[in-house]
Each structure stands twice: as C-alpha cells, then as structure tokens.
C-alpha positions in Angstrom: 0.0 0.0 0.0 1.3 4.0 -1.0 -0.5 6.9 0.4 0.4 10.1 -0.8 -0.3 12.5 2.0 -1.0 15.7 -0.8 -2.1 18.6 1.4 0.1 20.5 3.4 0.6 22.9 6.0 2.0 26.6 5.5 6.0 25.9 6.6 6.4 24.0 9.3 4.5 21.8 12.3 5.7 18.7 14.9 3.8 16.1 16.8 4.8 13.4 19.1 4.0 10.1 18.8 4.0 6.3 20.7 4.9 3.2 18.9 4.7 4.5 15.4 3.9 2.0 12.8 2.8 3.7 9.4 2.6 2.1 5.7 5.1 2.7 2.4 3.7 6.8 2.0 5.6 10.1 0.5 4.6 13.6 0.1 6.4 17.0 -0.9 7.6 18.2 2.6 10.7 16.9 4.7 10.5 14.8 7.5 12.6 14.6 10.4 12.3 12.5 13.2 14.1 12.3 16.7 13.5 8.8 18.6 13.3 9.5 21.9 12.9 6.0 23.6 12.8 2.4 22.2 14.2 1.2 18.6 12.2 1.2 15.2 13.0 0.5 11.5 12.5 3.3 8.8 12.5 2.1 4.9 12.8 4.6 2.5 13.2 4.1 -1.3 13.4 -0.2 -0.6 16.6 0.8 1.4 16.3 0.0 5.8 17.7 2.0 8.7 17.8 1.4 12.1 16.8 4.1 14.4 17.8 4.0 18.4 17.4 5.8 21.4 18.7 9.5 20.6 19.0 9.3 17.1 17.9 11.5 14.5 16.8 10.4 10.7 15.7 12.9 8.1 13.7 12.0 5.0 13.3 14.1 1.9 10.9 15.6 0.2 8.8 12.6 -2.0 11.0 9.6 -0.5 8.8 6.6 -0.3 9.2 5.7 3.3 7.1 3.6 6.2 7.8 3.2 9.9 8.1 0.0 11.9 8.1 0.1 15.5 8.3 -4.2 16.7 8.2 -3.6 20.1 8.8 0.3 22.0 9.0 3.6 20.6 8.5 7.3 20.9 9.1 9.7 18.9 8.8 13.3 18.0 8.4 14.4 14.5 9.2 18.1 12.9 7.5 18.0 9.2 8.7 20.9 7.5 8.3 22.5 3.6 10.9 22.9 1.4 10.0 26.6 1.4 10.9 26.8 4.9 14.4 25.9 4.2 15.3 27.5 1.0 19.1 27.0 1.0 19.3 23.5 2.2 16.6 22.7 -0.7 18.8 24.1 -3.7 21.6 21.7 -2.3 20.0 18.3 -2.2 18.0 19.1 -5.2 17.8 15.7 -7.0 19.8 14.0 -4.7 19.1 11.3 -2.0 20.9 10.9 1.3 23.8 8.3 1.6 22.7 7.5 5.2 20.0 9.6 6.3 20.6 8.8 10.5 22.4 11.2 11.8 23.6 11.9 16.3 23.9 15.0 18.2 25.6 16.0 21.3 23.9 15.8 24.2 23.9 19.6 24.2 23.0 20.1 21.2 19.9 17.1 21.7 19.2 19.5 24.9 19.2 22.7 22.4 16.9 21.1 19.8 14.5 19.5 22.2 13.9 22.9 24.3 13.8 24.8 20.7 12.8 22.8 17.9 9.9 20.6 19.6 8.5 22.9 22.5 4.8 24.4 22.1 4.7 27.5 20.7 8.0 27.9 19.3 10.0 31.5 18.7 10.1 31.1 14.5 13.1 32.1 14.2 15.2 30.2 17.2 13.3 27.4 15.5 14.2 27.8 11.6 17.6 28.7 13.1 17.7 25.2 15.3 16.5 23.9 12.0 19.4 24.8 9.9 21.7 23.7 12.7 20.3 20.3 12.7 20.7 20.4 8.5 24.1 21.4 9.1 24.9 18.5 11.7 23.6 15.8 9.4 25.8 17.3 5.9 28.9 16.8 8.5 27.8 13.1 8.9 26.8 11.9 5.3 27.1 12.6 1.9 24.8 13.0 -0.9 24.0 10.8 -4.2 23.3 12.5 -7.0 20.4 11.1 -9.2 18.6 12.1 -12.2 17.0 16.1 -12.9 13.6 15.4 -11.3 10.1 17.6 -12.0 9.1 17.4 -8.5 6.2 19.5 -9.0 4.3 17.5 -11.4 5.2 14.4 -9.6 2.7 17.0 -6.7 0.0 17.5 -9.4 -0.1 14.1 -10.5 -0.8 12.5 -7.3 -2.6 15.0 -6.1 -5.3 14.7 -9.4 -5.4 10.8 -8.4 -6.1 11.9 -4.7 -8.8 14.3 -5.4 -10.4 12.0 -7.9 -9.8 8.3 -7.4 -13.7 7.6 -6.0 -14.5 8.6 -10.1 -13.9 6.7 -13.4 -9.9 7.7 -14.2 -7.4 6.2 -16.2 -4.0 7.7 -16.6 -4.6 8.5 -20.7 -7.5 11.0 -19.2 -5.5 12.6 -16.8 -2.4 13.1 -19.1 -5.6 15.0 -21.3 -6.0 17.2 -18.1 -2.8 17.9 -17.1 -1.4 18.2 -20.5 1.7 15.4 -20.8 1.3 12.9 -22.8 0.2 9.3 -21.9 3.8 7.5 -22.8 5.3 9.9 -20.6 2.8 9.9 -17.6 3.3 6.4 -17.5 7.0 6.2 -17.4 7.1 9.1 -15.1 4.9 7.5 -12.8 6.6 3.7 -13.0 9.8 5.7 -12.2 8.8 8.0 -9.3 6.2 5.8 -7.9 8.0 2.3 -8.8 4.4 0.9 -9.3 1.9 1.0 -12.7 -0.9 3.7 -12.0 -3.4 1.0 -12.1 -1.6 -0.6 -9.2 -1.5 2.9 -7.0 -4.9 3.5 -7.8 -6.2 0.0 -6.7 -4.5 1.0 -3.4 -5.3 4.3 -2.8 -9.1 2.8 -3.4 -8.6 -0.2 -1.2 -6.9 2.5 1.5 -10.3 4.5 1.6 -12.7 1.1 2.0 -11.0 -0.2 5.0 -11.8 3.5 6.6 -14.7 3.3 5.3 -15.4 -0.4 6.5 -13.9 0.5 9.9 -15.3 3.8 10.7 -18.8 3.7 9.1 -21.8 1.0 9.0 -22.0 1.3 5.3 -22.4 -2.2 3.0 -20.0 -3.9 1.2 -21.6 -3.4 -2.0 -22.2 0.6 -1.1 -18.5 0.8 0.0 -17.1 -0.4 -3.3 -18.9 2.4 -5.8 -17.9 5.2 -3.5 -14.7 3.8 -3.7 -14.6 4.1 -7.6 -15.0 0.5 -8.2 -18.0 -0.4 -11.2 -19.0 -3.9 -10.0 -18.6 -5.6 -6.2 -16.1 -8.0 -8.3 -13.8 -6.2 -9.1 -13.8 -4.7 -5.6 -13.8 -7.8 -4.2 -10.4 -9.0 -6.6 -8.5 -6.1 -5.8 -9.2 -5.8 -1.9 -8.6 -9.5 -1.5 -5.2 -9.3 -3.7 -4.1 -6.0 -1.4 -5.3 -7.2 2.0 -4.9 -10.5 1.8 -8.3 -11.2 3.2 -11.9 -10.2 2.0 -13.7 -7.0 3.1 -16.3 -8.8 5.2 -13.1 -10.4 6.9 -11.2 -7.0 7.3 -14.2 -5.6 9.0 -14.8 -8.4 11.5 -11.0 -8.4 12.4 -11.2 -4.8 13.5 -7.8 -4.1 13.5 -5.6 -1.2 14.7 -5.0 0.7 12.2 -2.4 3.1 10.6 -5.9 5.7 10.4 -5.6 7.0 14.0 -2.1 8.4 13.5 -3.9 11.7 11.3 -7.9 12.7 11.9 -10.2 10.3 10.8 -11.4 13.2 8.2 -8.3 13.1 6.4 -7.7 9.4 5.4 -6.5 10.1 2.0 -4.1 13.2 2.9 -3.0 14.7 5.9 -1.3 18.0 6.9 2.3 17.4 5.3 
C-alpha cells in the first residue's frame, strides 16, 4: 500500500508520537524525526535504517518511506516545507541521502528539544535550530546525485489521483487534463512511484474502504462504488489481492489501524 499524503501545512508543524507503525507513503515536505525512547525501523526508497534511542533520521521531500516500531518507541516528529528551508533545498536538489541517520551532542539534543519541539516555538530560534540540525547531518553523510527530477508534477499528478480516485480515471484521461502525454505519464509514474498507476490506484481505493469499512456502517456493495470500483467483483479481486483477506473479513478483524495516527477526516491526505 502508497498513500500520498498531498495537502500541506503553511512551513512548518511537529507532533509526538507512541509506537509509530505507518505504511510505504511520500509527500512534498521533509520529515525529520528524533527517537526519543525504544528502537524502530524506517525504509525509505526499498533501502532499511535502524533508528535507536537519541537518534535523528531525516527523509526528503517525496522519499517513499514507512515506519516499523516491533516492540517500543517514541518519537517526536518536525514535518517541514521545502519553502521553509530554501538553501538546504537548492543543495539536495535531486539528490538522495547516503545515510539519512544522523547523532547529536547531548547539548545540542538538549538545544533542539527545548527549541525545535516545545509548544509554541520563537520562528526564528526554531528555523535557526533547523538549519543547525541540516548542518549536523551534511557533517555526517554525503549526498547521491540522481537524475533532474520535476518534483512539482510528480505534486499535481498524485494530487489529481487523490482528489479523484472515487471517479472513473485512467492515466490516458489525466495526461488530457494535465497536458503530458500518456507515454510519458506512464514512465514518469513507474519511475517515481516504482508501481503501474493502475496498481496505485487500486490501493489508494482499497486505502479508503478499509476507513470506510472500519469507521462507518456502510455495506460492502455501497463501500465499493464510493470507492470508484463499477462492480462488487472487481472490488472484491483487488481488496482481496491487497489485503490479503476479503472486506467482510477486514471488518470483523477490527484491526488497529495506521488511520488513528492523522484525523479520521483526512484518510486520503493529511497535513504534510
């Protein structure tokens, strides 16, 4: 499963979290993340770090990326825009992160935790704090230069998908919208996304029905055509092949679910 978390906040916002478990996502802002207690595993494009106690792990902006916490963690989380940090963005521009995990002093841990994280924050000690962090991290790793990227439309494409995958799309009638052609789209999209748009599609569908079959009453049959699907079947093929169990069976098992880490009323994006 690939949620693309497409709305965002104006520059910059943090939360704290327990035992943070969260599927294969991406969106256009960074993410940086401080583990406080315990141990977890971060993946980002196929590649796994392990985070402990202390650390510090910073993910670009439209890394594919999930969290696995097996046993204890807590974390606090600083989601920023690329806007926010102008300079730093013009140097990693199409570049990835040789090792993204990165430690501080304990001063400095004691600097950033009183500055970066508290309520209410000055904006400037923070963006400051920010830069000082960015700075720490450049002295610990090294970049890897990929290919020129068009981040931006990678943002328009997924977005479109987002604000239109309960209708009847195919990637030929967005390329019409968004004016690229459908060749292109579709190599674009198995680059970036390293999945067919049918594929993301089928998930981003089968993402909404298990909110859907968690949260509300609604039938099975109801649940697939506001999902996008034409026929139950197909519904039925594509949760099972996702899920690994049938709708009805997803329901009953009730499970705990990645949904309570955002508001319920923002299942398909969130505030990054």
């Amino acid at each position: 499963m690939l949620i693309y978390e497409a709305h965002h906040f104006d520059l910059i916002s943090n939360y704290q979290t327990m035992n943070l478990n969260f599927p294969s996502h991406l969106h256009r802002c960074y993410e940086l993340l401080f583990l406080v207690d315990g141990e977890m595993e971060v993946i980002i494009n196929q590649r796994s770090f392990h985070l402990k106690t202390g650390q510090f792990l910073l993910i670009l902006p439209y890394e594919i990326h999930s969290f696995i916490t097996k046993s204890h963690s807590l974390s606090k989380i600083c989601i920023f825009s690329p806007d926010y940090v102008p300079t730093f963005q013009s140097m990693i521009e199409n570049s990835s992160l040789e090792n993204p995990v990165f430690n501080l002093s304990l001063e400095a841990n004691t600097l950033i935790s009183r500055t970066l994280f508290k309520d209410n924050p000055n904006l400037l000690e923070q963006k400051a704090c920010l830069y000082l962090l960015l700075s720490e991290l450049m002295g610990q790793t090294s970049l890897i230069r990929g290919e020129k990227q068009d981040p931006e439309l990678l943002h328009k494409l997924l977005t479109y998908i987002q604000d239109h995958f309960t209708e009847s799309i195919s990637l030929k009638s967005i390329a019409g919208t968004i004016g690229y052609s459908y060749n292109y789209l579709s190599k674009y999209f198995n680059t970036h996304i390293s999945k067919s748009f049918v594929d993301f599609l089928n998930e981003t569908r089968v993402n909404y029905a298990c909110y859907l079959l968690i949260y509300t009453e609604k039938n099975i049959t109801e649940i697939a055509f506001l999902c996008g699907y034409e026929s139950i079947r197909s519904f039925n093929r594509n949760f099972v092949k996702i899920k690994l169990c049938t709708p009805k069976e997803y329901r009953e098992k009730q499970p705990q679910s990645f949904i309570d880490l955002y508001p319920i009323n923002n299942i398909t994006s969130s505030e990054v």
